[in-house]
C-alpha positions, 0 to 999 in steps of 0.5 A: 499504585503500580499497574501490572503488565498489560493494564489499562490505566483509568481513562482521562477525559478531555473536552476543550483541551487543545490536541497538544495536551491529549498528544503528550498524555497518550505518550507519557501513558503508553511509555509505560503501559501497552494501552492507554483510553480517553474519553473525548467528545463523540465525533459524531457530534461535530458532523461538518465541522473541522478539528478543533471547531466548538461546539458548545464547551466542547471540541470537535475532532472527527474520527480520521483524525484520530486514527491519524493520531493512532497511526503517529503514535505506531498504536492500533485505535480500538472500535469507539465505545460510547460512554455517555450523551456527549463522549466516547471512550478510545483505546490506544494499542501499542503496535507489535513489531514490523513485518519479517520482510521489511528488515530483509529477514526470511518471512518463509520457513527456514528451509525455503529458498529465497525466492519463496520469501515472499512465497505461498507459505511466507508471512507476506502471503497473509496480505490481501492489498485489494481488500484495504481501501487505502490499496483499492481505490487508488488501484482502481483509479489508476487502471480507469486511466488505462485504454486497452485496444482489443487483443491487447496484451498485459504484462505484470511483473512481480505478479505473485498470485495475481492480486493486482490482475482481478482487478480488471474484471471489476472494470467498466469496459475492458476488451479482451486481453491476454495477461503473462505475469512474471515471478521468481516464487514458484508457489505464488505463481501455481496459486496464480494459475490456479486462480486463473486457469484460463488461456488469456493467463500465462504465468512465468517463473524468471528474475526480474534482471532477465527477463525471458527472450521472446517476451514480445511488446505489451500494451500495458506494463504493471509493477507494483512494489516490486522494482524497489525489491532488494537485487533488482536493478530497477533502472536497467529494468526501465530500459529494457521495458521502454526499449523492447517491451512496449508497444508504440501506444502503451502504459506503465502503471509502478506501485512505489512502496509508500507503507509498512506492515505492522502487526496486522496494520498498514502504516503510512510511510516509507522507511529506509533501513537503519533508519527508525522514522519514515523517510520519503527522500529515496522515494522522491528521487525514484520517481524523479528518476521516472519521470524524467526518463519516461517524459524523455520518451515520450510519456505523460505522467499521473501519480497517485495512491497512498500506501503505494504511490502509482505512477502511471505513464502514458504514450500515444492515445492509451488512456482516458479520463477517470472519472 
């Protein structure tokens, strides 16, 4: 009997077969069906043990290893539901398409120009990266390790709306500081200031590639996901930043794209156009590059992060211990 479009095939139940089994399952399902369900042991049931440990004639699997196994798959794991005393029933969604702006097509309405690709009214605009913990917490971690004398000035380029700048009210010991957030979307930055309408706050429309004269030093440099943006001269920009826009004591924290955006979900990996599988190779020489420029200068690195990988860079006596 043939299932029509979008069914749900009978769900499989597994017990003791081992991950490589369920793994081809789940592919030969979802080749020819949108969803796929199985029925597996409860997680909760194997608290403590590792994948693949028994307990009893079952296998454990906790439930991180199966949302890894969605995300391989490029599916969306439904909420678990219950089916029985020792199993959970899990649906496989087969994710949609990526994001507009990952293959470099307009993400804002046709008329707009392209600096509002990634404007107020664009498909980016969707994204709130503070309120997904794979974002959050290394963020957090990364400014733990940032020092800020008082009057300190911050400077973060490809600012949008200021995401990445409420984060620092959230902080334990931050002295009062003044920010400038540079743009080139007009919309995102009016949804800047309206967000932080303060005179600590100023915000400037201008490319990347040149910066405006009179910017001055700053005790903290923050870019995230921007510097890899088509058209912006990411190692030029680096120069100019170490040369003329930093303080003798100061800190970088870059945000290197390390995901995707799929249909509602974020997606580990990077992925180089043309290609169809992640590719972490270009990433890796980025920040080779960095790092050795920054070391070059006087800088000490940290890198973290998981969708983004931060790489923040210390001279002088800017930052402290995270924990």
């Amino acid at each position: 009997m043939s299932l029509s479009p979008g069914a749900v095939p009978l769900p499989r139940r597994f017990g003791d077969e081992p991950l490589i089994d369920i793994l081809r399952h789940l592919k030969e399902g979802l080749s020819g069906a949108e969803r796929v369900c199985i029925e597996v042991p409860d997680p909760d049931l194997g608290r403590g043990r590792y994948p693949g440990e028994r307990m009893g004639g079952l296998l454990h699997r906790p439930l991180r290893s199966w949302c890894d196994l969605a995300e391989g798959l490029s599916c969306r794991l439904l909420t678990p539901r219950a089916v029985d005393a020792t199993h959970v029933s899990l649906t496989f969604e087969a994710l949609g398409a990526e994001a507009s702006w990952h293959a470099g097509g307009a993400s804002a309405p046709e008329a707009s120009p392209v600096e509002e690709r990634y404007g107020a009214d664009s498909a980016f605009a969707r994204v709130r990266k503070l309120e997904d913990a794979g974002f959050l917490l290394p963020w957090l971690e990364a400014l733990g390790r940032v020092s800020l004398p008082e009057g300190a000035r911050v400077l973060d380029l490809g600012v949008n709306r200021g995401d990445e700048l409420a984060a620092f009210a959230w902080l334990d010991r931050v002295p009062d500081v003044t920010f400038v957030g540079v743009d080139h979307s007009a919309s995102a930055l009016a949804e800047a200031r309206a967000r932080f309408p303060d005179a600590r706050h100023r915000f400037i429309a201008a490319d990347l590639n040149a910066l405006p004269e009179g910017l001055g030093r700053f005790h903290l440099v923050i870019s995230v996901g921007t510097l890899q943006s088509p058209g912006v001269d990411d190692h030029a920009l680096l120069r100019k930043l170490v040369q003329e826009h930093l303080a003798p004591q100061a800190t970088l924290v870059l945000g290197f794209p390390n995901s995707r955006f799929r249909d509602g979900e974020v997606v580990y990996g990077a992925r180089v156009r043309n290609l169809r599988e992640p590719d972490l190779s270009l990433l890796v020489k980025d920040l080779s590059f960095y790092r050795r420029y920054l070391h070059q200068h006087g800088f000490r690195t940290f890198l973290g992060g998981k969708y983004d990988l931060l790489l923040t860079a210390v001279r002088g006596g800017a930052a402290q211990s995270s924990d």
